[in-house]
C-alpha positions as CSV (number, residue, x, y, z in Angstrom):
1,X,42.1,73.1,9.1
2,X,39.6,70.9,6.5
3,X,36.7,69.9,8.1
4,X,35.1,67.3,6.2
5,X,31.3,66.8,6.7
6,X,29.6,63.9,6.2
7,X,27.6,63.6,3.2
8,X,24.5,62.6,3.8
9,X,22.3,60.6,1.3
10,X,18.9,61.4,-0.1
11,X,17.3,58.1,1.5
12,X,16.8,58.6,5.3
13,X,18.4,55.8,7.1
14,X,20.5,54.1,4.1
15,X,22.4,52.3,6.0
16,X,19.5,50.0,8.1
17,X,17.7,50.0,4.8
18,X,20.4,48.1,3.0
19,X,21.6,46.1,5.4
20,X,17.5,44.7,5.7
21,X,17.9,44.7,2.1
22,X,21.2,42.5,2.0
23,X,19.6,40.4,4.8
24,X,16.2,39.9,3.1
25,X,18.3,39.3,0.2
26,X,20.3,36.6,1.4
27,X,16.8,34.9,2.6
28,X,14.6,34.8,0.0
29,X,17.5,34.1,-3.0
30,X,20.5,33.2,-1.8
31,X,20.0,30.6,1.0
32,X,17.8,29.1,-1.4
33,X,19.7,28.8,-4.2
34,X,22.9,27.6,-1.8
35,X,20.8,25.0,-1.5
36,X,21.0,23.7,-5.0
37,X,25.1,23.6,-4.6
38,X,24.5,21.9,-1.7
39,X,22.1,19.0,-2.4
40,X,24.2,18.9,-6.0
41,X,27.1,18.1,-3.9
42,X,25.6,15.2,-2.0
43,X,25.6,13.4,-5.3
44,X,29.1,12.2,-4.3
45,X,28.4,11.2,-1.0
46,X,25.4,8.7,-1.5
47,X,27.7,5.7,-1.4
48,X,31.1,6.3,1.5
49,X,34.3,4.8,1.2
50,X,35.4,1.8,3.4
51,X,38.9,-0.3,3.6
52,X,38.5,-3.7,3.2
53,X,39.7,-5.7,5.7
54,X,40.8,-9.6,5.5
55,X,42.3,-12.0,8.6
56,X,42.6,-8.6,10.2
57,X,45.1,-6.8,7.9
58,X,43.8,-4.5,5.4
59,X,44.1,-5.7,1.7
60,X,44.6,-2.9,0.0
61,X,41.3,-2.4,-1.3
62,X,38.5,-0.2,-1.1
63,X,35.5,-0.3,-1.3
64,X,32.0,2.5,-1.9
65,X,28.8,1.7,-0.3
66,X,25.2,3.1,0.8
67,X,24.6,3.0,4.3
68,X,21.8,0.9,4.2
69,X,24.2,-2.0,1.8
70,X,26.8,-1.9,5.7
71,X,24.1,-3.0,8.0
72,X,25.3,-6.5,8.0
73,X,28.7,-6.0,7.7
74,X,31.4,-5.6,11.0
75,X,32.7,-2.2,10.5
76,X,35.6,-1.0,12.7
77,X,36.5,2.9,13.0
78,X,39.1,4.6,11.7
79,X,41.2,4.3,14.3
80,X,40.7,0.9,15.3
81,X,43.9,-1.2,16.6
82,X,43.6,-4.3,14.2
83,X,46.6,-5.4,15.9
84,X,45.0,-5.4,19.5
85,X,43.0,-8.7,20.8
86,X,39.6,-7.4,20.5
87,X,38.2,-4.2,18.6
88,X,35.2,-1.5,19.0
89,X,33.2,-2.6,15.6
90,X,29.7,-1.8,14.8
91,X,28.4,-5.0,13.8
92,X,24.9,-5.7,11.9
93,X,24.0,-1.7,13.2
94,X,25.3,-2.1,17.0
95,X,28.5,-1.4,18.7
96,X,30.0,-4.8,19.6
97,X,34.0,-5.9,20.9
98,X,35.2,-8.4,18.1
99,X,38.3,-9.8,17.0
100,X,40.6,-8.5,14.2
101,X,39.9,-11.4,12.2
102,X,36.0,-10.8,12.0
103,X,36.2,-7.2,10.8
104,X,35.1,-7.0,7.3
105,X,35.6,-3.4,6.6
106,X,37.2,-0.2,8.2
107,X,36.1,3.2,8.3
108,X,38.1,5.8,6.4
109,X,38.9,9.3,7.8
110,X,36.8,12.5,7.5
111,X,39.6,13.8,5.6
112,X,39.8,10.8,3.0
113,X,35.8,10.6,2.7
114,X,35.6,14.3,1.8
115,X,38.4,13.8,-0.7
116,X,36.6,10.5,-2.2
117,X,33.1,11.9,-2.1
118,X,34.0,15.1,-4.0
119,X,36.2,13.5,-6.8
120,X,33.3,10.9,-7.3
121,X,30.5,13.9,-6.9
122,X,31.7,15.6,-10.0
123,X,31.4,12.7,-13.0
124,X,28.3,12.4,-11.8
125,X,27.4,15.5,-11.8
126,X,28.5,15.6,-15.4
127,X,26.7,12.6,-16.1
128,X,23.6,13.6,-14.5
129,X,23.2,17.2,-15.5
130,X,24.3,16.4,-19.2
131,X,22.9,13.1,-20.3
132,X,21.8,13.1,-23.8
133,X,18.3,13.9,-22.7
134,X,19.3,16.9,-20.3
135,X,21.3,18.4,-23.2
136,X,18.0,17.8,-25.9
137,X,16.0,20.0,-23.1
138,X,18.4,22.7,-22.7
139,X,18.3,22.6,-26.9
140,X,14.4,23.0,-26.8
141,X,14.6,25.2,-23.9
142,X,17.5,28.1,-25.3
143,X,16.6,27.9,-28.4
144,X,13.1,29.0,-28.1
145,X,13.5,31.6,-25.1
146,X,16.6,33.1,-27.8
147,X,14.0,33.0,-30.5
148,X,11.0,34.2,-28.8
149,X,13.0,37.1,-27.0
150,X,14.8,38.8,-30.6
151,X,11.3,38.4,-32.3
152,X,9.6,39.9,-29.0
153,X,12.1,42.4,-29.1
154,X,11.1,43.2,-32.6
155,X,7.5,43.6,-32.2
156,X,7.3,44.8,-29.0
157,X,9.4,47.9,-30.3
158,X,6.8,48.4,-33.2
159,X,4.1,48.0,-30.7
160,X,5.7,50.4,-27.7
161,X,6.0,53.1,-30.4
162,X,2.2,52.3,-31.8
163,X,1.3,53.2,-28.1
164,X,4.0,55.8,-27.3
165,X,3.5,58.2,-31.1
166,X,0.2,57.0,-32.8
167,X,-3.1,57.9,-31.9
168,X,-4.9,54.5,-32.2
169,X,-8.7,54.1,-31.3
170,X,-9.0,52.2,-28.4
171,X,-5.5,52.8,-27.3
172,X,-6.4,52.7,-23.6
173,X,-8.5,49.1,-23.9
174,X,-5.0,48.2,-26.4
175,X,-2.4,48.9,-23.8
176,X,-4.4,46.9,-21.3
177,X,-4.6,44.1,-23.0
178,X,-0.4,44.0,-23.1
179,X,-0.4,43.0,-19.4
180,X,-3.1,40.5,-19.7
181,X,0.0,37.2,-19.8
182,X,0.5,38.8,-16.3
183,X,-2.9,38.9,-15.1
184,X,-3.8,34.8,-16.5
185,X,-2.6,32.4,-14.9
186,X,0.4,30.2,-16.4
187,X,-2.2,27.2,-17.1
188,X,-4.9,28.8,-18.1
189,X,-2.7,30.5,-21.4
190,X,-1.2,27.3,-22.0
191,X,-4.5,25.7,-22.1
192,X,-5.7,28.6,-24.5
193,X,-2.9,28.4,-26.7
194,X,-2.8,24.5,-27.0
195,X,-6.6,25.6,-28.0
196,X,-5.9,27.6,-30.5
197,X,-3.2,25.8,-32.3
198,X,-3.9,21.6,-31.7
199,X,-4.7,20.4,-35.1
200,X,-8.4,20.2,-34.3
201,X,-8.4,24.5,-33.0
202,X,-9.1,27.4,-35.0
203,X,-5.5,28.1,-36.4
204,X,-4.5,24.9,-36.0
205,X,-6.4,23.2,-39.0
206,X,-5.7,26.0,-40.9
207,X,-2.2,25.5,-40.9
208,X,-2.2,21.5,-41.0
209,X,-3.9,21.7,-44.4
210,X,-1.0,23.6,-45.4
211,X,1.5,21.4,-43.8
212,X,2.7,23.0,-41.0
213,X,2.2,21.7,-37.5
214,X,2.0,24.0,-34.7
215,X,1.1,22.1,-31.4
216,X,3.7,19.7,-29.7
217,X,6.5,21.0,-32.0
218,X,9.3,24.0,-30.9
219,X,7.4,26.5,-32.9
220,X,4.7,25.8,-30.7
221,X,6.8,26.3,-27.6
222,X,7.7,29.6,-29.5
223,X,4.4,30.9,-29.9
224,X,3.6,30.5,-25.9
225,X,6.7,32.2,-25.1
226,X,6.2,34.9,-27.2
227,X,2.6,35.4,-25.9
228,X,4.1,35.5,-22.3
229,X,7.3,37.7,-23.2
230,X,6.0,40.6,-25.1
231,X,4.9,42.2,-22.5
232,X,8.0,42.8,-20.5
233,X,9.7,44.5,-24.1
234,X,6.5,46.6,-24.3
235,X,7.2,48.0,-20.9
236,X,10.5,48.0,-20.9
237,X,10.5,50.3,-24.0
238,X,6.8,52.1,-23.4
239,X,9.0,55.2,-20.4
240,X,12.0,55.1,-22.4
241,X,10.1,56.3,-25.5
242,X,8.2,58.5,-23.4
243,X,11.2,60.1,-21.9
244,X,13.0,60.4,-25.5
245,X,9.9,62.6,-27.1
246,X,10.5,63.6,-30.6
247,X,13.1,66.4,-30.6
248,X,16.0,63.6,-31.7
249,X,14.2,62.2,-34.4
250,X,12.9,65.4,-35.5
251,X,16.7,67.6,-35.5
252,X,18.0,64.3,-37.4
253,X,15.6,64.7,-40.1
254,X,15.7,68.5,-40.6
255,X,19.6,67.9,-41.2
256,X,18.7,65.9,-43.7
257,X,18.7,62.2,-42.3
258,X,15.9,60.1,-43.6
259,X,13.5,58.3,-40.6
260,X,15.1,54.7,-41.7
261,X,18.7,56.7,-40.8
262,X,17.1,58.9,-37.9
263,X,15.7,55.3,-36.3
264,X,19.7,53.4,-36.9
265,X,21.3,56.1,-36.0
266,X,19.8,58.0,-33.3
267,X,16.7,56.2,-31.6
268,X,17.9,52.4,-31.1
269,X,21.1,53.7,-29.8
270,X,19.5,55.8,-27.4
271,X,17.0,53.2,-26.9
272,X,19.6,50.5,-25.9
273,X,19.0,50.1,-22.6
274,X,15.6,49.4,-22.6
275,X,16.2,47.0,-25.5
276,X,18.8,45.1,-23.4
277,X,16.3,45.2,-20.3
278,X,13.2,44.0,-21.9
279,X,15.4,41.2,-24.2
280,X,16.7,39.8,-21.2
281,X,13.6,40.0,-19.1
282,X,11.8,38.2,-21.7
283,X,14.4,35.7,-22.4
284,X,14.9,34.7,-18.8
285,X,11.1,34.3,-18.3
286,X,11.4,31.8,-21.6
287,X,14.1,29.7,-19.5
288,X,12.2,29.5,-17.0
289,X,8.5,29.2,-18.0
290,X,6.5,26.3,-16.7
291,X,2.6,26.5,-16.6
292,X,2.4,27.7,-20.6
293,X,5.0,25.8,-22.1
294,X,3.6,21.8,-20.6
295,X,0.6,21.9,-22.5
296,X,1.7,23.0,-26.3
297,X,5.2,21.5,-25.7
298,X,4.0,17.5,-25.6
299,X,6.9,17.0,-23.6
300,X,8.6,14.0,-26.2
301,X,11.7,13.9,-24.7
302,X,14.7,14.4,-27.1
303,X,12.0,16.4,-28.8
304,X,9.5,19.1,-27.0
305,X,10.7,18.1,-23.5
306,X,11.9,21.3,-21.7
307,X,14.1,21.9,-18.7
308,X,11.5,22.7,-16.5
309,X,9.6,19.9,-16.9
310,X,12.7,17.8,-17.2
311,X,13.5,18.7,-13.7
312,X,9.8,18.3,-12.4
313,X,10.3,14.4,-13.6
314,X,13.5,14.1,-11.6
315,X,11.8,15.5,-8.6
316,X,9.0,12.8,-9.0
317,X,10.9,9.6,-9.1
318,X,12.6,10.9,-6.0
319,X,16.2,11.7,-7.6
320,X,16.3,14.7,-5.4
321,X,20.2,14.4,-6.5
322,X,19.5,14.6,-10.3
323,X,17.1,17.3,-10.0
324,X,19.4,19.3,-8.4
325,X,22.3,18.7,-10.8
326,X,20.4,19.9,-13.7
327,X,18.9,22.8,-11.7
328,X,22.3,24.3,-10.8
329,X,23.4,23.7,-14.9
330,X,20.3,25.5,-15.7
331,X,21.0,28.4,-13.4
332,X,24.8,28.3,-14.3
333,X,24.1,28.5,-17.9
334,X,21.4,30.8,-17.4
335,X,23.1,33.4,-15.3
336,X,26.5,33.3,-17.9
337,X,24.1,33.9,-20.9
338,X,22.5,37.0,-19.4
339,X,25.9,37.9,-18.2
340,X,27.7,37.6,-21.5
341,X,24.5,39.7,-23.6
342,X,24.7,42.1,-21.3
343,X,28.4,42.5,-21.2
344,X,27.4,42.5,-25.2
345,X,25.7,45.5,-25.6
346,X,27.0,47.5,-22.9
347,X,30.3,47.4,-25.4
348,X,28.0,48.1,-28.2
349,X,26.4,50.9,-26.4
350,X,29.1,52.7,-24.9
351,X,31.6,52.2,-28.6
């Protein structure tokens, strides 16, 4: 007779703590970010569908309106008799017993406005969340996290090894000045960097006399995101290193493999994972950096203006709706991006 025991795991109480987990989950990201489907949704619904109604017969016709635009109309329900003598109408915003022949328009069903809000919700959705001016932002936006993230990813590898292998004087005072994007706050680096490179600041002048300008451009919006990612590839790669020692470069070598070889061959593949974490941990913080990027951007729209900020606008002239819209394209895109580089070099990884 098998007997199986239960296995049990090496976390005491797995199950409560992962249910708090899915529950605190659900909470603080989830419900939150339901939101965003759900305000983007109302976008079809501002204005509901009514039949218009003539001599008491309906015409055929329909109409959309906000309900502020129906206070001075005669509304009947959806079930309203036209045929009867006198009808239950709201009319000029209280319930009144009319005639057929005075009801100007005639509530739709649940069903139909449902049907009619969604259909209408989605063009503008589209029109909303990709206007020519959403679609320059998400150009500024993607663009520069993609760039700042591969060159990140570059030098933060050549810096996590300068930590990891090299003995470097100062090391200790070096390494804590990696974290120091994560100890400033978001304004205070962007108004530092805009500082630095306005065409009146240090490096600024320096290279508008040879025709380059810095501030207010994309490369400016580079430069900030590359001040604020580099730390997430530095730590990302700093324990993998760690971990990986010296014994695989060194048995590459002694059979004969030269470092460039040793570093293509046997290093970055073994390093992959913590390449893919700190590239997408810096390129998602690009996306959706705020506080650094406002100040060197100079937010021209079509030009510097990024998503963030884009969104922030919305918010302040009260199109709750629009903000929305382009929030959940944002996310959307965002989320598939990350999805599809990760899917990416996985495959890379595990061929």
């Amino acid at each position: 007779m098998d007997i199986k025991w239960k296995k049990y795991s090496v976390l005491p109480g797995f199950g409560p703590s992962f249910a708090a987990t899915v529950v605190w989950l659900g909470i603080l990201v989830l419900l939150p970010l339901s939101t965003l489907v759900v305000n983007t949704l109302a976008i079809g619904f501002e204005e509901m569908p009514y039949r218009v109604i003539s001599d008491g017969a309906p015409t055929g016709e329909t109409v959309y309106l906000r309900a502020g635009d129906t206070d001075d109309k005669t509304i009947a329900p959806a079930d309203a008799d036209l045929s009867a003598e006198t009808v239950a109408a709201v009319a000029y915003g209280e319930a009144a017993e009319v005639s057929p022949a005075e009801v100007e328009l005639q509530e739709v069903t649940r069903g139909e406005r449902i049907r009619a809000g969604l259909v209408r919700g989605f063009p503008k959705f589209v029109e909303k969340a990709f206007s020519p001016r959403v679609l320059a932002s998400f150009r500024v936006t993607f663009g520069t996290a993609l760039l700042a993230a591969l060159v990140n990813l570059f030098l933060g590898g050549i810096i996590a090894y300068a930590l990891v292998r090299i003995k470097i004087p100062g090391k200790r005072i070096l390494d804590a000045l990696i974290d120091l994007p994560f100890a400033m706050p978001t304004a205070i680096c962007g108004i530092a960097m805009v500082t630095m490179y306005a065409p009146n600041g240090p490096i600024g002048s320096l290279a508008a006399k040879l025709g380059i300008k810095i501030a207010f451009t994309p490369l400016g919006i580079t430069l900030a995101l590359l001040f604020i990612g580099l730390p997430f590839v530095v730590r990302a790669l700093q324990p993998a290193l760690i971990d990986l020692g010296t014994e695989l470069e060194d048995a590459a070598m002694s059979l004969g493999a030269s470092r460039i070889t040793a570093w293509r061959r046997v290093i970055v593949p073994t390093l992959a994972p913590a390449l893919l974490t700190g590239f997408s941990l810096a390129f998602a913080r690009g996306l959706g950096e705020y506080g650094t990027v406002i100040f060197i951007a100079g937010n021209a729209p079509m030009k510097t203006e990024i998503t963030s900020l884009l969104i922030v606008t919305q918010l302040e002239q009260f199109d709750y709706a629009g903000a929305t819209a382009i929030a959940l394209a944002m996310l959307t895109i965002s989320l598939l991006l990350i999805f599809g580089i990760n899917r990416f070099f996985s495959g890379r990884h595990h061929s």
